[in-house]
BADOKOL-884360 format. One record per atom (N, C-alpha, C): x negated, y, z negated; residue in three letters; atom name. Coordinates in nm, 2 decimals, m for minus. Atoms other than C-alpha are relative to their C-alpha. Example, Ala and Ser with C-alpha at 12.3 -4.5 7.8 and 13.67 -1.06 7.14 Angstrom:
BEGIN
((m0.09,m0.12,0.00),"ALA","N")
((m1.23,m0.45,m0.78),"ALA","CA")
((m0.09,0.12,0.00),"ALA","C")
((0.09,m0.11,0.00),"SER","N")
((m1.37,m0.11,m0.71),"SER","CA")
((0.08,0.11,m0.08),"SER","C")
//
This chain:
BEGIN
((m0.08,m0.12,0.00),"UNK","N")
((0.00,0.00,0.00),"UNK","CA")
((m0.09,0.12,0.00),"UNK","C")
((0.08,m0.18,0.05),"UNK","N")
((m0.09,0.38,0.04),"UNK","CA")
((0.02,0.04,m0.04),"UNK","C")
((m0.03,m0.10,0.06),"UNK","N")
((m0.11,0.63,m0.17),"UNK","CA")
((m0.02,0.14,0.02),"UNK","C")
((0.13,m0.13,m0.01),"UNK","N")
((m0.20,1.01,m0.20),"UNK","CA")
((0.04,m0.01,m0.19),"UNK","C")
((0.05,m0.03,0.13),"UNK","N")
((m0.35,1.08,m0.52),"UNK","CA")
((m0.02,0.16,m0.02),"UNK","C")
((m0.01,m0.14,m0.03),"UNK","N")
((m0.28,1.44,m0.60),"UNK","CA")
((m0.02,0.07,m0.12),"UNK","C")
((0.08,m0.12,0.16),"UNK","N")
((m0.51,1.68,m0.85),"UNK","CA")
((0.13,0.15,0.05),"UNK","C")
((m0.10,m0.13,0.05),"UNK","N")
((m0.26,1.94,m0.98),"UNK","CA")
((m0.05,0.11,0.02),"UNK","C")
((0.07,m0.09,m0.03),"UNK","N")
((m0.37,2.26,m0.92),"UNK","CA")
((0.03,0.07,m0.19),"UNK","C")
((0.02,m0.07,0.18),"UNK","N")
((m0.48,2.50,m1.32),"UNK","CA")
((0.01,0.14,0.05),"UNK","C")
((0.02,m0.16,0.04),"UNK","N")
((m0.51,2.83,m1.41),"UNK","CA")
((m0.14,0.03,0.10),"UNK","C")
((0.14,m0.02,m0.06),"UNK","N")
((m0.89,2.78,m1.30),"UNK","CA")
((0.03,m0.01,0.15),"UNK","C")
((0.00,0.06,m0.16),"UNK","N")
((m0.82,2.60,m0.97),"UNK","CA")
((0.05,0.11,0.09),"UNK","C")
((m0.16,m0.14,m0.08),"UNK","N")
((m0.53,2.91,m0.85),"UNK","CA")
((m0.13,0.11,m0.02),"UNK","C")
((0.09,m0.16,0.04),"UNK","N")
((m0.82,3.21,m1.01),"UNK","CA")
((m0.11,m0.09,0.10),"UNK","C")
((0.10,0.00,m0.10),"UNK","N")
((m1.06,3.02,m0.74),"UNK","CA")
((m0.16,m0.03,m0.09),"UNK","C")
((0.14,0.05,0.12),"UNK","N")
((m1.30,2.87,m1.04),"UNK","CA")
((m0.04,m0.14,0.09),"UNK","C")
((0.06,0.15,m0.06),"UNK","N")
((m1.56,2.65,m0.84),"UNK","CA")
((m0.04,m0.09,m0.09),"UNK","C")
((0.03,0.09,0.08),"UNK","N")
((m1.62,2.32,m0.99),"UNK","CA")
((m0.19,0.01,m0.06),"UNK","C")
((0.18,0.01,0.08),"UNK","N")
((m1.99,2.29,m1.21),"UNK","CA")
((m0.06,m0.13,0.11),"UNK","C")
((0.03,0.10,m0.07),"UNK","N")
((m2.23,2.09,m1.01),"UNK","CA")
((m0.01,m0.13,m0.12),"UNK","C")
((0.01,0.14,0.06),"UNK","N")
((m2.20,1.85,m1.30),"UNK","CA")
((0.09,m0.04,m0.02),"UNK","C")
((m0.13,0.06,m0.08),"UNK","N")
((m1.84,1.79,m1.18),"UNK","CA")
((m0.04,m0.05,0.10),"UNK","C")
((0.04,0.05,m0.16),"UNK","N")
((m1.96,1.78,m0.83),"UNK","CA")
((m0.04,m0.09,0.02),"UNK","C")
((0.06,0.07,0.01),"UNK","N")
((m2.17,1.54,m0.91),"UNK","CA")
((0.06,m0.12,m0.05),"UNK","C")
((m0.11,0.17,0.05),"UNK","N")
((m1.91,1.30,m1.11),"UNK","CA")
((0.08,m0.02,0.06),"UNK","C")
((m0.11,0.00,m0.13),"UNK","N")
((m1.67,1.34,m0.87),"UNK","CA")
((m0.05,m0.08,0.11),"UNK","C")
((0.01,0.05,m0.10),"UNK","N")
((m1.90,1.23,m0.64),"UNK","CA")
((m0.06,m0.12,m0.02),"UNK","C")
((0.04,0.15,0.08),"UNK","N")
((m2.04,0.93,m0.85),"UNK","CA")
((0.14,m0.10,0.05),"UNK","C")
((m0.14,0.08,0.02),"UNK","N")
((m1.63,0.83,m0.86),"UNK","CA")
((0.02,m0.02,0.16),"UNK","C")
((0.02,0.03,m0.13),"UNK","N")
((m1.60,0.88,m0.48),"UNK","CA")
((m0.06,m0.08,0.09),"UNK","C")
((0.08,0.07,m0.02),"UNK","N")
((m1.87,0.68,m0.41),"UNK","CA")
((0.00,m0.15,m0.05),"UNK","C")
((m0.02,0.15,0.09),"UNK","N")
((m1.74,0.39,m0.64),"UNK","CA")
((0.10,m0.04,0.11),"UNK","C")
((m0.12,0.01,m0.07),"UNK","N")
((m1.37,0.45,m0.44),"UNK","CA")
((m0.06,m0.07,0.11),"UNK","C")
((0.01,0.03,m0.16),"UNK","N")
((m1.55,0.39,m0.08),"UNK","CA")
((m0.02,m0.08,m0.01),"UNK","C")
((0.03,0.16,m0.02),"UNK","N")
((m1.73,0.07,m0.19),"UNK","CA")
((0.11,m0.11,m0.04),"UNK","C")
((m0.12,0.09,0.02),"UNK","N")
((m1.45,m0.06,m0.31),"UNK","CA")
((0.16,m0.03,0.10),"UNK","C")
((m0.09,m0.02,m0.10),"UNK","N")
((m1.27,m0.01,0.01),"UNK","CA")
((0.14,0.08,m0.05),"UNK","C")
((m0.12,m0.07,0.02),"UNK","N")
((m1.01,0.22,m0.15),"UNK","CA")
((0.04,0.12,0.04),"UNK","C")
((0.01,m0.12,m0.04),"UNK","N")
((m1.08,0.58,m0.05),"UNK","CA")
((0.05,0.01,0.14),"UNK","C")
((m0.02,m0.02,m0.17),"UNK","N")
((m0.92,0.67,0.35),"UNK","CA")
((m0.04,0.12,0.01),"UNK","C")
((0.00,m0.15,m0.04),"UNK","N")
((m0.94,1.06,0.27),"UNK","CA")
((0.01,0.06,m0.14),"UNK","C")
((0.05,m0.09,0.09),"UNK","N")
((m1.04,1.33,0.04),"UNK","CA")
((m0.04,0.11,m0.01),"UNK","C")
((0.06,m0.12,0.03),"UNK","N")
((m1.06,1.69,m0.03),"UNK","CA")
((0.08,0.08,m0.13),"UNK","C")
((m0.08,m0.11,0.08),"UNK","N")
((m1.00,2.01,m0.24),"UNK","CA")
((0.03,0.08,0.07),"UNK","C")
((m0.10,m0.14,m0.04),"UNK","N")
((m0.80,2.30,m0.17),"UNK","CA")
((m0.01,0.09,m0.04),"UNK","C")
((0.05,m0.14,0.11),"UNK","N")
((m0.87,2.63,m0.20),"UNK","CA")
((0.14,0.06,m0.08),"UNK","C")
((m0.11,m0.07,0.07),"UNK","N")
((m0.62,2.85,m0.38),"UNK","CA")
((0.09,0.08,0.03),"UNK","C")
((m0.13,0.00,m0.10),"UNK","N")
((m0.25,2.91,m0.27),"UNK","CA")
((0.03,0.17,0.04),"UNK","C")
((0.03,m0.09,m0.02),"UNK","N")
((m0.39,3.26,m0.25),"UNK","CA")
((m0.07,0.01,0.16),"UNK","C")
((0.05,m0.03,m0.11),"UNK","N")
((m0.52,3.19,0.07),"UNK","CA")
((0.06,m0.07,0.11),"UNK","C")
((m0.04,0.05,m0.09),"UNK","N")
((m0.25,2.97,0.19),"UNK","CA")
((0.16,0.07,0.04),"UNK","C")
((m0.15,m0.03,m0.06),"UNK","N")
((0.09,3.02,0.35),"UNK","CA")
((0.12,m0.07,0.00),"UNK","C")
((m0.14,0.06,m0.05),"UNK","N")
((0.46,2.88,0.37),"UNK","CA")
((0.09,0.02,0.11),"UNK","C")
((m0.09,m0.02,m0.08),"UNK","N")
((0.67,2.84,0.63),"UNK","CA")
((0.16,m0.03,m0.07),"UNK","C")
((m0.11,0.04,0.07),"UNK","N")
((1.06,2.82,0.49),"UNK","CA")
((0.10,0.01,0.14),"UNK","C")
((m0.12,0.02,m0.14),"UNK","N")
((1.32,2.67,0.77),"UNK","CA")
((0.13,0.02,m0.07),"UNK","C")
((m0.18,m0.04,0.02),"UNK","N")
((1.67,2.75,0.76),"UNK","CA")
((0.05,0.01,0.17),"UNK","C")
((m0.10,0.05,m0.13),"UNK","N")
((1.85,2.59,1.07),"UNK","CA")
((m0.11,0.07,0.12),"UNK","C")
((0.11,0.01,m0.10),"UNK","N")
((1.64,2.75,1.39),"UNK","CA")
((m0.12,0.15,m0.07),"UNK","C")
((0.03,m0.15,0.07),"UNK","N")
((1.52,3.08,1.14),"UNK","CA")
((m0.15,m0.08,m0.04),"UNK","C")
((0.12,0.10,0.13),"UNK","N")
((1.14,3.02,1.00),"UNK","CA")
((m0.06,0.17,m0.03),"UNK","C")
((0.06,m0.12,0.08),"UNK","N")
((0.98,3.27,0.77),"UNK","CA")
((m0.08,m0.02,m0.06),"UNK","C")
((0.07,0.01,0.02),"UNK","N")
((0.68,3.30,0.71),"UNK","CA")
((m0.08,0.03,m0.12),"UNK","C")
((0.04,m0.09,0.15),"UNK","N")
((0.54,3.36,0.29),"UNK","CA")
((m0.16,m0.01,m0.06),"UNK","C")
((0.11,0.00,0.01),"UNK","N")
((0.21,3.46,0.21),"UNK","CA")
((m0.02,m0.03,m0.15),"UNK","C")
((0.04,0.04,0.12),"UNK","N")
((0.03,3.31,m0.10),"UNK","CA")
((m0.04,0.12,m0.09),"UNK","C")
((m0.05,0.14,0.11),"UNK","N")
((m0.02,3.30,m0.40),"UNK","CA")
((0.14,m0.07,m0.04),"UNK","C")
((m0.12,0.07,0.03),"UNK","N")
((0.26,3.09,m0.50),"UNK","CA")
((0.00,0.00,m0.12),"UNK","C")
((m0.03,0.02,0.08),"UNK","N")
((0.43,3.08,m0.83),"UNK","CA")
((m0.01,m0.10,m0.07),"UNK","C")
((m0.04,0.14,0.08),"UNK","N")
((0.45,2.79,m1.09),"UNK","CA")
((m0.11,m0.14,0.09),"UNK","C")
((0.11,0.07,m0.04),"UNK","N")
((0.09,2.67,m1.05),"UNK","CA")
((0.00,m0.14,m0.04),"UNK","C")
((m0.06,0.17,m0.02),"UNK","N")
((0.20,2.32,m1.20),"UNK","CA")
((0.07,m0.07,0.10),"UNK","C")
((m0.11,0.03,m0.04),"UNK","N")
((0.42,2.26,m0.94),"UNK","CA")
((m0.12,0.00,0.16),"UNK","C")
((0.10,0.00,m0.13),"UNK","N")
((0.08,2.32,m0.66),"UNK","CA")
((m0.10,m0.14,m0.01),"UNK","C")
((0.14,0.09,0.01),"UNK","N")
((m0.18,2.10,m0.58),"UNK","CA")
((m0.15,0.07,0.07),"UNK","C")
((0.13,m0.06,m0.02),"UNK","N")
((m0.56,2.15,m0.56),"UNK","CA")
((m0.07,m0.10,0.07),"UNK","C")
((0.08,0.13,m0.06),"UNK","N")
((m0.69,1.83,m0.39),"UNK","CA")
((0.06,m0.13,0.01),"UNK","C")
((m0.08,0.14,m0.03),"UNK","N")
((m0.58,1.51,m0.28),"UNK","CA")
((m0.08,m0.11,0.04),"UNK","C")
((0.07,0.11,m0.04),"UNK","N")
((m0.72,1.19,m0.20),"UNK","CA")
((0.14,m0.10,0.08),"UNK","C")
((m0.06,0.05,m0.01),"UNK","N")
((m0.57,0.94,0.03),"UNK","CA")
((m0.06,m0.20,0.00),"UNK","C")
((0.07,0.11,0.04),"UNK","N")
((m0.63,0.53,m0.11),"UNK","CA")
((0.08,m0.10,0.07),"UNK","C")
((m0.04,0.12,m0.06),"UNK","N")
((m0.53,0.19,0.02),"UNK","CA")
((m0.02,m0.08,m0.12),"UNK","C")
((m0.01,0.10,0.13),"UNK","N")
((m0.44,m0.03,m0.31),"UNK","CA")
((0.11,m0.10,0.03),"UNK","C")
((m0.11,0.14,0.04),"UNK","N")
((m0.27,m0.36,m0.41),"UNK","CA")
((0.14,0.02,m0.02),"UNK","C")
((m0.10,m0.06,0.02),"UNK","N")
((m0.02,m0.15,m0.55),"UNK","CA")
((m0.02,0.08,m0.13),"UNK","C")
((0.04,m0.13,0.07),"UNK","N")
((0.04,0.14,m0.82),"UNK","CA")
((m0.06,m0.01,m0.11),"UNK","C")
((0.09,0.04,0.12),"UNK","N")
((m0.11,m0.07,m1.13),"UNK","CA")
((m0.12,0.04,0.12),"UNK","C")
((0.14,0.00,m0.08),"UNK","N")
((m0.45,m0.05,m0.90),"UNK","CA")
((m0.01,0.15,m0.03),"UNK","C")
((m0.04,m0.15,0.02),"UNK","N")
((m0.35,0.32,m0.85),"UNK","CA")
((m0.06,0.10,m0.11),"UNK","C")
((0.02,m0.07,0.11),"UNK","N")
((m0.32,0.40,m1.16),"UNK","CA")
((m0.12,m0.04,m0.09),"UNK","C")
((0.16,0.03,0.05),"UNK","N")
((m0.64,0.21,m1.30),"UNK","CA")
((m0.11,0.11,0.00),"UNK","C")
((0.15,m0.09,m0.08),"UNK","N")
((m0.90,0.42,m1.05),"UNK","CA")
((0.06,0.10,m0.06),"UNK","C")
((m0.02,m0.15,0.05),"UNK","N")
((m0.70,0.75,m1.17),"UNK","CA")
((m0.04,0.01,m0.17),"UNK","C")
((0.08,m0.01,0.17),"UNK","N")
((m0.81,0.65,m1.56),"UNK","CA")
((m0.13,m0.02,0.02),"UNK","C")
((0.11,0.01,m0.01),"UNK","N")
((m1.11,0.63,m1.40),"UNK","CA")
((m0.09,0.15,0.04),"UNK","C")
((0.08,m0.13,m0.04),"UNK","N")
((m1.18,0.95,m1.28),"UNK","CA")
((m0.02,0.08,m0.08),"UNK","C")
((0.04,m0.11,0.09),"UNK","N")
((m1.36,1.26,m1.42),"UNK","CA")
((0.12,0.08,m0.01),"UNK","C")
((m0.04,m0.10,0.00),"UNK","N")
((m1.15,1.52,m1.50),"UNK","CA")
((m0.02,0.08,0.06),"UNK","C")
((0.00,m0.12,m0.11),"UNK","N")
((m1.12,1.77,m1.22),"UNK","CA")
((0.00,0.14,0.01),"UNK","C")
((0.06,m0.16,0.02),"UNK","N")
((m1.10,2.07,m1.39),"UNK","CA")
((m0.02,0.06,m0.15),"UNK","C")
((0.11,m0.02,0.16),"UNK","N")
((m1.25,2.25,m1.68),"UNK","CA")
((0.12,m0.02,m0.10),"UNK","C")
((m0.12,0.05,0.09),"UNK","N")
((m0.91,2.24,m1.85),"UNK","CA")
((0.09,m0.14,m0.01),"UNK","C")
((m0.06,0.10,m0.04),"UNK","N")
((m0.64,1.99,m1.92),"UNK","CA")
((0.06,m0.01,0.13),"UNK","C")
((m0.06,m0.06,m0.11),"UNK","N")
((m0.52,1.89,m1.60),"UNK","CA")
((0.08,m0.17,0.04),"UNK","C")
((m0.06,0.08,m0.08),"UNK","N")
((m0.29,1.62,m1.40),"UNK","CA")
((m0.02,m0.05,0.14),"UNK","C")
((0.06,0.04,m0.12),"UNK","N")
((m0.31,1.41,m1.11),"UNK","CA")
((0.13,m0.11,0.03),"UNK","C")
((m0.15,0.06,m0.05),"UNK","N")
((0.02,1.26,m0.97),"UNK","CA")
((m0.05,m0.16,0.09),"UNK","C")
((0.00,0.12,m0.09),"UNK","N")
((0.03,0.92,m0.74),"UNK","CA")
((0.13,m0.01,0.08),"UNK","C")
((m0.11,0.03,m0.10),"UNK","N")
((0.28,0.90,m0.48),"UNK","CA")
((m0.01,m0.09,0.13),"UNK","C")
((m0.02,0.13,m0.13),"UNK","N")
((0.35,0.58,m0.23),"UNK","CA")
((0.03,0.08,0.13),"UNK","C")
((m0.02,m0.05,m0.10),"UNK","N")
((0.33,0.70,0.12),"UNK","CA")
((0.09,m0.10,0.11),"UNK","C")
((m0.11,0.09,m0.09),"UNK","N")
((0.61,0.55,0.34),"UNK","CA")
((m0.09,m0.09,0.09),"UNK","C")
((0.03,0.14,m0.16),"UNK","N")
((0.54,0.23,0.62),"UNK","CA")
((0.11,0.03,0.06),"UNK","C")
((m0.10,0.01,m0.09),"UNK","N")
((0.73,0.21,0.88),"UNK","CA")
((0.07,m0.09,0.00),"UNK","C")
((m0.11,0.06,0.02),"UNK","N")
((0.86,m0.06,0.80),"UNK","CA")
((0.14,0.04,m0.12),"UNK","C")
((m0.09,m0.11,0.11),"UNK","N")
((1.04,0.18,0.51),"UNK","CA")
((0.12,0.04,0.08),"UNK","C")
((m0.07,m0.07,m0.07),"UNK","N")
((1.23,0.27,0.77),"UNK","CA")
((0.12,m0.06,0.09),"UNK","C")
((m0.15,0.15,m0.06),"UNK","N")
((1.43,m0.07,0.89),"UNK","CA")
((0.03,0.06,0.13),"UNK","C")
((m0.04,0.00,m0.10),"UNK","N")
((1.63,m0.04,1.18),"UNK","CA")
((m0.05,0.17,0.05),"UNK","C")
((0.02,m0.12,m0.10),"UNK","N")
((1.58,0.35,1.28),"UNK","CA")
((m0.15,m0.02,0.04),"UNK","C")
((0.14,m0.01,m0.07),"UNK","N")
((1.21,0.26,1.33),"UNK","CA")
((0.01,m0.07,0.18),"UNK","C")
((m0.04,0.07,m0.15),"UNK","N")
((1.31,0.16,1.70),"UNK","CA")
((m0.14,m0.06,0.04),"UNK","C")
((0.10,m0.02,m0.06),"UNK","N")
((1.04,m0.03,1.91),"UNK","CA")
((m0.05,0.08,0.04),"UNK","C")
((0.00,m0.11,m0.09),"UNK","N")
((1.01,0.26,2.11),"UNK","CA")
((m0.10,0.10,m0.11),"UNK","C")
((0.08,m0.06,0.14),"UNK","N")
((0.90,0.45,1.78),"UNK","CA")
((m0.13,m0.07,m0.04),"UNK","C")
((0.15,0.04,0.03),"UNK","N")
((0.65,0.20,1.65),"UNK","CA")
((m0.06,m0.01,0.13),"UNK","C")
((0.10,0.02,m0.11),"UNK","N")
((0.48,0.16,1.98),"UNK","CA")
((m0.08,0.19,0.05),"UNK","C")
((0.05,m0.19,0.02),"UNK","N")
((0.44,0.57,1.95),"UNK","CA")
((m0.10,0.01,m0.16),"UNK","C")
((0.07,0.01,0.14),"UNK","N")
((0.33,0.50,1.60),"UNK","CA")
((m0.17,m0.03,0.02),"UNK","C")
((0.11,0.09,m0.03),"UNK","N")
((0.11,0.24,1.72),"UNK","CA")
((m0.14,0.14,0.06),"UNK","C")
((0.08,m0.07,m0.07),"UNK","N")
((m0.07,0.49,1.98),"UNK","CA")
((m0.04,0.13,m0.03),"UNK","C")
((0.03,m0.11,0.08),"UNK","N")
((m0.09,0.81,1.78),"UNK","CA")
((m0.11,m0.08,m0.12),"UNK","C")
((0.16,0.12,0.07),"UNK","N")
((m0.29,0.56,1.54),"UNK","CA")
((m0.12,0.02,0.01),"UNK","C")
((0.13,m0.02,m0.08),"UNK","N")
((m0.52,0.48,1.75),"UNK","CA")
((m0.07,0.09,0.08),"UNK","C")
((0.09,m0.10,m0.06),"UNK","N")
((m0.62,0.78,1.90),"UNK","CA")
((m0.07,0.06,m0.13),"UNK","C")
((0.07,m0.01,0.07),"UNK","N")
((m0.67,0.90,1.59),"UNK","CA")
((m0.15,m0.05,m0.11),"UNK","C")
((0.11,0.04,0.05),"UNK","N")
((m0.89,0.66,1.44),"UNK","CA")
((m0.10,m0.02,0.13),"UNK","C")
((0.15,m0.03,m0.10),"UNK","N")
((m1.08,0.71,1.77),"UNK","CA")
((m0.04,0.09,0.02),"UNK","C")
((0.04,m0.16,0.02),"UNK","N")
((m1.11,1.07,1.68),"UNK","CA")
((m0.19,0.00,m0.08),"UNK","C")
//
């Protein structure tokens, strides 16, 4: 199963506090543990929602909202995406990791859909588009 594994964004993370290289460093001890253990697909941080944007849809209307965003619990600062057994595994490696930011902080786990999640609307037609968007990309 997939997951994204998702560091919360702090007080620090939002005010654009870079990590100590003796985070950078455990972080990348733990990253390094993830890849050999075939679990890691993807991984970064995020800068601060001060530098990002929303788009908000409403039927064919889109509006456009410049950051920072409100209700910094509610953001994220970095993500990883893993390939586990299932969410016991998940949640193992996340008691494993360093703490991400100088404060207390959170780190969510969410199951990323399959296609097969999707029963009958996944039409052939679909997965054979699935299929091919795939593969181009992992031949990116």
């Amino acid at each position: 199963m997939r997951v994204m594994v998702i560091v919360k964004a702090t007080a620090s993370s939002e005010a654009g506090t870079l990590p100590s290289t003796e985070l950078l460093e455990a972080m990348g001890r733990f990253n390094e543990e993830l890849v050999a253990a075939g679990i890691m697909q993807a991984g970064d941080g995020l800068k601060p929602s001060s530098a990002g944007k929303r788009i908000a849809f409403d039927g064919a209307s889109r509006t456009v909202i410049d950051g920072p965003f409100a209700e910094t619990k509610e953001l994220i600062a970095g993500f990883w995406i893993w390939q586990v057994k299932d969410l016991d595994e998940a949640v193992a490696w996340v008691k494993r990791c360093p703490n991400p930011m100088p404060e207390p902080s959170e780190i969510e786990i969410r199951p990323l859909y399959e296609m097969a999640d999707f029963g009958e609307a996944m039409t052939p037609d679909l997965v054979a588009q699935e299929d091919r968007l795939r593969a181009t990309l992992a031949g990116s």
